[in-house]
C-alpha positions as CSV (number, residue, x, y, z in Angstrom):
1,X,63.3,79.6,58.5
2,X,64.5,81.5,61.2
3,X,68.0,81.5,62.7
4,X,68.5,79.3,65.8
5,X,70.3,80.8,68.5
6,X,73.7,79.5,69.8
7,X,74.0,79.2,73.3
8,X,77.0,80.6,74.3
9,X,78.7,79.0,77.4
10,X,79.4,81.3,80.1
11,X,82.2,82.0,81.3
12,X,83.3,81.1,84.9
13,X,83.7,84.6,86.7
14,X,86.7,84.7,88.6
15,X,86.5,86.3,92.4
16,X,89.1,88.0,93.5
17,X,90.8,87.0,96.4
18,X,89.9,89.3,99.7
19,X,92.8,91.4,100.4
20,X,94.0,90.9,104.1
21,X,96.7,93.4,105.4
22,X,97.6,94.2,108.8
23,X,99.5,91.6,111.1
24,X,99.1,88.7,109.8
25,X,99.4,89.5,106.3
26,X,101.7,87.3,105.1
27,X,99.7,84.2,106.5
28,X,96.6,85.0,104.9
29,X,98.2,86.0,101.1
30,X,96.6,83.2,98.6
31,X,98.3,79.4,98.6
32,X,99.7,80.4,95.4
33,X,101.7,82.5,96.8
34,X,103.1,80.0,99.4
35,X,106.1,78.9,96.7
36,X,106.8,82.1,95.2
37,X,110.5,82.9,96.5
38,X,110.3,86.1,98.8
39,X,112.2,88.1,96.7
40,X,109.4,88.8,94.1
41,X,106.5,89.4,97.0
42,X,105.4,93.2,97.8
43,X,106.9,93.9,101.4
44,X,106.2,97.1,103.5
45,X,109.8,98.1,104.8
46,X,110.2,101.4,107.0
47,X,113.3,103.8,106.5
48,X,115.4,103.9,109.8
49,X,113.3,101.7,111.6
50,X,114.3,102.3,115.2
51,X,114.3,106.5,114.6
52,X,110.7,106.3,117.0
53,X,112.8,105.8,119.9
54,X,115.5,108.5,119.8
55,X,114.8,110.9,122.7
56,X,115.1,114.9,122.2
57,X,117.0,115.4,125.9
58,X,119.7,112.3,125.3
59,X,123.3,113.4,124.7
60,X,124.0,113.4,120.9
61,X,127.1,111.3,119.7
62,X,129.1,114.4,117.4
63,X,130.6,112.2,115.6
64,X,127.8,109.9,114.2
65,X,125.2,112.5,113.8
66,X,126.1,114.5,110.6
67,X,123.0,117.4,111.1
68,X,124.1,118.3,114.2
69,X,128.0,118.2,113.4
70,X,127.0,120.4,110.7
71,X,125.2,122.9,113.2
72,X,126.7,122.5,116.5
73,X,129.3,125.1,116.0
74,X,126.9,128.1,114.6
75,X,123.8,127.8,116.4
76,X,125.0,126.0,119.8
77,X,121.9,124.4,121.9
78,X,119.3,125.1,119.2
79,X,121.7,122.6,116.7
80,X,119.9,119.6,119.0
81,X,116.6,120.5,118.8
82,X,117.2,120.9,114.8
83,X,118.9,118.1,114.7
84,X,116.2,115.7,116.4
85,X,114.0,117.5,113.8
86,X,115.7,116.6,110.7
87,X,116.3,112.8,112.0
88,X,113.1,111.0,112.9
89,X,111.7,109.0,110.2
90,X,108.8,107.2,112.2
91,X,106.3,108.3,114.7
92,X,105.7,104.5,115.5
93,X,106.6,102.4,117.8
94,X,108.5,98.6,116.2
95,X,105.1,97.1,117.5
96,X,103.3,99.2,116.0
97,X,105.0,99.3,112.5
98,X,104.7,95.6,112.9
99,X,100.7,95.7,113.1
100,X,100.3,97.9,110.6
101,X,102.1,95.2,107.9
102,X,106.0,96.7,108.1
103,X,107.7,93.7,107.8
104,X,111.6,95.4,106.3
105,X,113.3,97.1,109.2
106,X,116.2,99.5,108.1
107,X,118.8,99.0,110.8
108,X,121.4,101.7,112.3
109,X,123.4,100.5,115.2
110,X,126.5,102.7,116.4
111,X,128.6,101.7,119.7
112,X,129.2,104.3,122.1
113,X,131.9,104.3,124.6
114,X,134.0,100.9,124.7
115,X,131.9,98.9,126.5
116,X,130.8,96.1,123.8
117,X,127.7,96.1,125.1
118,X,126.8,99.6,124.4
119,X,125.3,99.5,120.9
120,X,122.5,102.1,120.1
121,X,120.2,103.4,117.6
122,X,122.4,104.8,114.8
123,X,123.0,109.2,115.3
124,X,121.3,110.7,119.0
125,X,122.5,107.8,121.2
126,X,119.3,106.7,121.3
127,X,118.2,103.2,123.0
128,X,120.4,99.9,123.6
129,X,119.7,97.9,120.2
130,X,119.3,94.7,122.2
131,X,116.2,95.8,123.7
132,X,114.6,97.2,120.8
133,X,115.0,93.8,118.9
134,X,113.7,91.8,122.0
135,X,110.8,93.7,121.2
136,X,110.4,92.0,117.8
137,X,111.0,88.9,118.8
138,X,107.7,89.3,121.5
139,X,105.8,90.5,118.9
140,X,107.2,87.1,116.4
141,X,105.5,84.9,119.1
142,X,102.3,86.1,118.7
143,X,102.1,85.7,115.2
144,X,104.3,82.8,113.9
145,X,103.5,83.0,110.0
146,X,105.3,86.2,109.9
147,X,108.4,86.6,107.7
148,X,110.9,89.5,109.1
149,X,113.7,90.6,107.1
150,X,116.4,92.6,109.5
151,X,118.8,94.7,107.4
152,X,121.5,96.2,108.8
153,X,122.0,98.9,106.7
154,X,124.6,101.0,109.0
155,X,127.1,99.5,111.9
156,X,129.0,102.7,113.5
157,X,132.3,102.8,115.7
158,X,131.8,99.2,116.0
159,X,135.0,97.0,116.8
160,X,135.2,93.2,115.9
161,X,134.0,92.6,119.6
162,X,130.8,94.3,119.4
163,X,129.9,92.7,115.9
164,X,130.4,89.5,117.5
165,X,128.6,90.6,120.6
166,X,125.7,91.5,118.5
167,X,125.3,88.3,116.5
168,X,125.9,86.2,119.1
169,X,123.1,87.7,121.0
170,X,120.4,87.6,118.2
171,X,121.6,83.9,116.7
172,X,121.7,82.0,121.0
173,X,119.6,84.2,122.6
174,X,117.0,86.7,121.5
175,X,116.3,84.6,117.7
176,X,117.3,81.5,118.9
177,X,115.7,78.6,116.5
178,X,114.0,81.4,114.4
179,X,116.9,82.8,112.4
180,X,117.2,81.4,109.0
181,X,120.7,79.4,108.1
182,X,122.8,81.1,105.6
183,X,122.7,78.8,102.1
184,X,123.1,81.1,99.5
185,X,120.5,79.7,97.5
186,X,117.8,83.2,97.9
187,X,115.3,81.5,95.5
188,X,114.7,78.9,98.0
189,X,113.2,81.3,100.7
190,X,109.3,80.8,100.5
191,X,106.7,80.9,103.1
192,X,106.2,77.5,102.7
193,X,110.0,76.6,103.3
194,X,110.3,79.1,106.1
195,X,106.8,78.0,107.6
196,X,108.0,74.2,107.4
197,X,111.5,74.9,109.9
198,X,109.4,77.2,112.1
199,X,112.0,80.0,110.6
200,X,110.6,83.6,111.3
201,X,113.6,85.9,110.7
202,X,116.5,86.9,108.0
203,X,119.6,89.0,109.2
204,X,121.3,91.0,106.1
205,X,124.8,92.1,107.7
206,X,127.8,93.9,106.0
207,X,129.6,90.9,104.5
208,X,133.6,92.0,105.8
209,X,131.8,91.8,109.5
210,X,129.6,88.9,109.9
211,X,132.8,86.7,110.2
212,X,130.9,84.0,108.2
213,X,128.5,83.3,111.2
214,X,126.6,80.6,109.9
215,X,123.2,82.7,110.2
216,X,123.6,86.0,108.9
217,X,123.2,86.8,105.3
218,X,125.8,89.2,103.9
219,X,124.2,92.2,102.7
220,X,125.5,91.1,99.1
221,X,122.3,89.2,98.6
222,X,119.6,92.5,99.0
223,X,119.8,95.8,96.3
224,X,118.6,99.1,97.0
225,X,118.3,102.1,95.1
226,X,118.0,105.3,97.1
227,X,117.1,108.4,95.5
228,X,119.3,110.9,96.2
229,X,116.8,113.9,96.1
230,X,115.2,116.7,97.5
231,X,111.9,116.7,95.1
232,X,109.5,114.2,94.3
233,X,110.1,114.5,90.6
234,X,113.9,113.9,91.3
235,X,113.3,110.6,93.3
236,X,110.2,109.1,90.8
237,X,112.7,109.7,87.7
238,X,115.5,107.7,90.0
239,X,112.6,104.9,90.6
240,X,111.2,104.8,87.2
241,X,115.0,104.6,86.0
242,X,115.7,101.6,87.9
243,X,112.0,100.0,87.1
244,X,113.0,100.7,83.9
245,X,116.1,98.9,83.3
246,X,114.7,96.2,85.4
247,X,116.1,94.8,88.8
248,X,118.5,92.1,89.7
249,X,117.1,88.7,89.6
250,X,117.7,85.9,92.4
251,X,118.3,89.3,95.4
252,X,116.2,90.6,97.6
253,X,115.5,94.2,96.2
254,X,114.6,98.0,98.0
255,X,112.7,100.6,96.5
256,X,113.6,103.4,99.0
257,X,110.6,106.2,99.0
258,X,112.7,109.1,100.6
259,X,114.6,112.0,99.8
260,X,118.2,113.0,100.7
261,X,118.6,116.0,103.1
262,X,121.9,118.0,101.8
263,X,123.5,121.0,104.0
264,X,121.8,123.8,101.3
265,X,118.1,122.1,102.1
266,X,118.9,121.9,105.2
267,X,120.4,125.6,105.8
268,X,117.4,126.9,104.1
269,X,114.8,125.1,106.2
270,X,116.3,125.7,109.5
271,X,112.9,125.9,110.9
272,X,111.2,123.1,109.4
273,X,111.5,119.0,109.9
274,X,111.9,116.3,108.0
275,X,108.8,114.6,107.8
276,X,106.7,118.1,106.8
277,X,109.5,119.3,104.1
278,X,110.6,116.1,102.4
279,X,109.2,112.7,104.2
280,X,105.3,113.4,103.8
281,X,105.7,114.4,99.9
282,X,108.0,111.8,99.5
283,X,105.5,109.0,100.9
284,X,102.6,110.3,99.4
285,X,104.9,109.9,96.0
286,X,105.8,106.0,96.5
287,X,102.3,105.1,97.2
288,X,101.1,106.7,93.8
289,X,104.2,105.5,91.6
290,X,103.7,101.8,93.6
291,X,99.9,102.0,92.8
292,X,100.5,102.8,88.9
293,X,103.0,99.9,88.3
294,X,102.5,96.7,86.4
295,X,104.2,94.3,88.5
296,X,103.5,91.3,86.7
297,X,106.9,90.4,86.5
298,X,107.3,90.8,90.6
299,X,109.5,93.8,89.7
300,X,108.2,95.3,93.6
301,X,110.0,93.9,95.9
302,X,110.6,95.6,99.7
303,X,109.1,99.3,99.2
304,X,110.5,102.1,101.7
305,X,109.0,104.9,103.6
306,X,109.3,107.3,106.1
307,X,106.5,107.7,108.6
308,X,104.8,104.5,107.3
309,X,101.5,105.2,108.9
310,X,100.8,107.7,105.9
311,X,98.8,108.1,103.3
312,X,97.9,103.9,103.8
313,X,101.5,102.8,102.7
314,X,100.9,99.5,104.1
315,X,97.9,98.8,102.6
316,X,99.0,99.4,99.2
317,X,102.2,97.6,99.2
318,X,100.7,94.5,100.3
319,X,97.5,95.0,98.2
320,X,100.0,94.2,94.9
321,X,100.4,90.9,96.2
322,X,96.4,90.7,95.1
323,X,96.9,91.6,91.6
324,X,97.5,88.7,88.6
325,X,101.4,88.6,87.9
326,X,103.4,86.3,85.5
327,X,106.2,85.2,87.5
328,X,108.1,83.5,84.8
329,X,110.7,86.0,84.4
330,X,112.7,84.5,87.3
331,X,114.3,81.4,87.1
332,X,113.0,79.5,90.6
333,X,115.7,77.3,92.0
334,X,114.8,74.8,94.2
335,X,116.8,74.9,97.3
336,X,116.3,73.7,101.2
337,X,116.0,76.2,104.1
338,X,117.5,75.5,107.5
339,X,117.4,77.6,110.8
340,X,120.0,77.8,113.6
C-alpha cells in the first residue's frame, strides 16, 4: 500500500520591512520601534558638526586652535592654511547633514572677546552659534517626527554669563516648546513619548554649567568612546574593545568613527588634510565594522563620522534599525516626557 503524503503547512514568509532613510527617517522606522527607548536605536551623528562653516580667511583664535598654536611660530602664514586643513570634519552644510539622516550633532562653541553674545564654532572663530542652530530649528519645522540630539561636547572661554546666554536663547527663543524637560528617567524617551508632547530636541550640556536649567540634560547621561588613533586597525581594536565588554545600559551611547591627529602625524603630513590622511579611511572603517555587527542587543547606538556624505554612512547606520534585534537586555522603565 503505498505511503500517503503529509501535507506540510507552509510557513508564513515574513517581508521585510522597506528600509526608508533620508529626512524623515525616523518617522517612517516600523511601529515596533515607536516604544523602544532612543538609546538602543541606530542614529547617524556627525563629528564636529558645525566644522562646514569655518572660513579659511577668518582670524584664528591662538588660543582655542591647538594645530595652528602648534605651527604658528615655525611656519608663519602657511600655519593657517594647514591649520584649516587639518580641522574640517564635514563638507556639508547642517541642512544638508540633516537630509541625508544625521540626526547627532557634535557641538563646539568657544566665546570670543567679552561680549556674551559672541559665541562661535569651536577653533577658527568661525560663525555666531546662534545662527547656525536657528538653522536647525527651520529645518525641525519642516519635518516634525524628527528626533535631534544636540551634544555639547566642547564649551571654550565661556564665563557663567555666556552659558546662561546660550541656554536661555535655545530653551525661550530658538527651541521654544520643542526642547525636551530634563527627568532623568532616559528609558522613557521614545518616539512615541516625544511625538505625543510635540518634543523634537535633546540638549546634553556639561553638568557643572547648565546651572540645573530645567531643559538641558547634563552630559552625564550620553557615553562615548573615541579612539584615540592614527590607523584604522588602532581605532576598530578600541571599537571592538568597547563592543566587547558591552556598553552602559539606561545612557545614550557614541561610537566615534575618527582618528586622533597627534603633533608627529601631523609634522609628517604637513602637506596633506585631514579628511584624505585619516577621515576617509577612518569612515570607510565604521561603515564596515557597523555593517558586520550583531546588534540584537541594540549595542549601536549614535555612530560617528567625519565627512558623513561617504562611503553611504547614513544609510547604513539607519539600515540596522531594519534588522531583527532582541531587546531584552535592557530593562525599559516606564517614565513620562515633558517639554518646556
Amino acid at each position: 500500500m503505498p505511503k500517503r503524503k503529509l501535507n506540510k503547512k507552509k510557513q508564513p514568509q515574513v517581508v521585510p520591512d522597506k528600509v526608508v532613510t533620508g529626512p524623515d527617517w525616523m518617522a517612517s522606522l516600523p511601529a515596533r520601534y515607536h516604544d523602544v527607548p532612543l538609546y538602543c536605536l541606530a542614529i547617524p551623528g556627525s563629528h564636529n558638526s558645525f566644522s562646514f562653516y569655518l572660513d579659511l580667511d577668518s582670524k584664528i583664535d591662538q588660543n582655542s586652535d591647538p594645530i595652528y598654536r602648534q605651527l604658528c611660530d615655525d611656519l608663519g602664514e602657511l600655519a593657517s592654511k594647514i591649520s584649516y586643513r587639518w580641522t574640517v570634519t564635514q563638507s556639508l552644510s547642517l541642512t544638508q547633514q540633516l537630509d541625508l539622516g544625521v540626526r547627532y550633532f557634535d557641538m563646539r562653541v568657544t566665546a570670543r572677546k567679552g561680549d556674551k553674545e559672541d559665541l562661535n564654532v569651536f577653533f577658527r572663530n568661525g560663525p555666531n552659534i546662534i545662527r547656525a542652530l536657528k538653522e536647525i530649528r527651520r529645518w525641525m519645522d519642516l519635518h516634525p517626527k524628527e528626533i535631534i540630539l544636540l551634544d555639547f561636547r566642547v564649551v571654550h572661554k565661556m564665563s557663567s554669563a555666556q552659558h546662561r546666554y546660550l541656554i536661555a536663547n535655545m530653551a525661550e527663543d530658538i527651541f521654544r516648546n520643542r526642547m525636551l524637560e530634563y527627568t532623568g528617567v532616559v528609558s522613557g524617551i521614545t518616539l512615541r513619548n516625544m511625538w505625543a508632547i510635540d518634543s523634537q530636541i535633546i540638549v546634553f550640556y556639561p553638568t557643572e554649567c547648565i546651572f540645573e536649567h530645567i531643559c538641558i540634560w547634563p552630559n552625564e547621561h550620553i557615553g562615548y568612546v573615541h579612539p584615540c588613533a592614527q590607523t584604522t586597525r588602532d581605532m576598530v581594536s578600541c571599537l571592538n574593545t568597547r563592543y566587547e565588554h558591552g556598553r552602559p545600559p539606561h545612557l545614550f551611547y557614541c561610537w566615534d568613527g575618527v582618528m586622533t591627529i597627534t603633533n608627529d602625524y601631523l609634522a609628517n603630513n604637513l602637506d596633506g588634510t585631514l579628511k584624505d590622511k585619516l577621515s576617509k579611511p577612518a569612515t570607510k572603517a565604521i561603515v564596515n565594522w557597523v555593517r558586520n555587527k550583531d546588534i540584537r542587543h541594540g549595542e549601536m547606538n549614535v555612530v560617528v563620522a567625519d565627512f558623513v556624505e561617504m562611503f553611504d554612512f547614513c544609510d547604513e547606520v539607519i539600515r540596522l534599525n531594519y534588522e531583527v534585534r532582541d531587546l531584552k537586555r535592557y530593562d525599559f522603565e516606564s517614565g513620562m516626557c515633558s517639554i518646556v
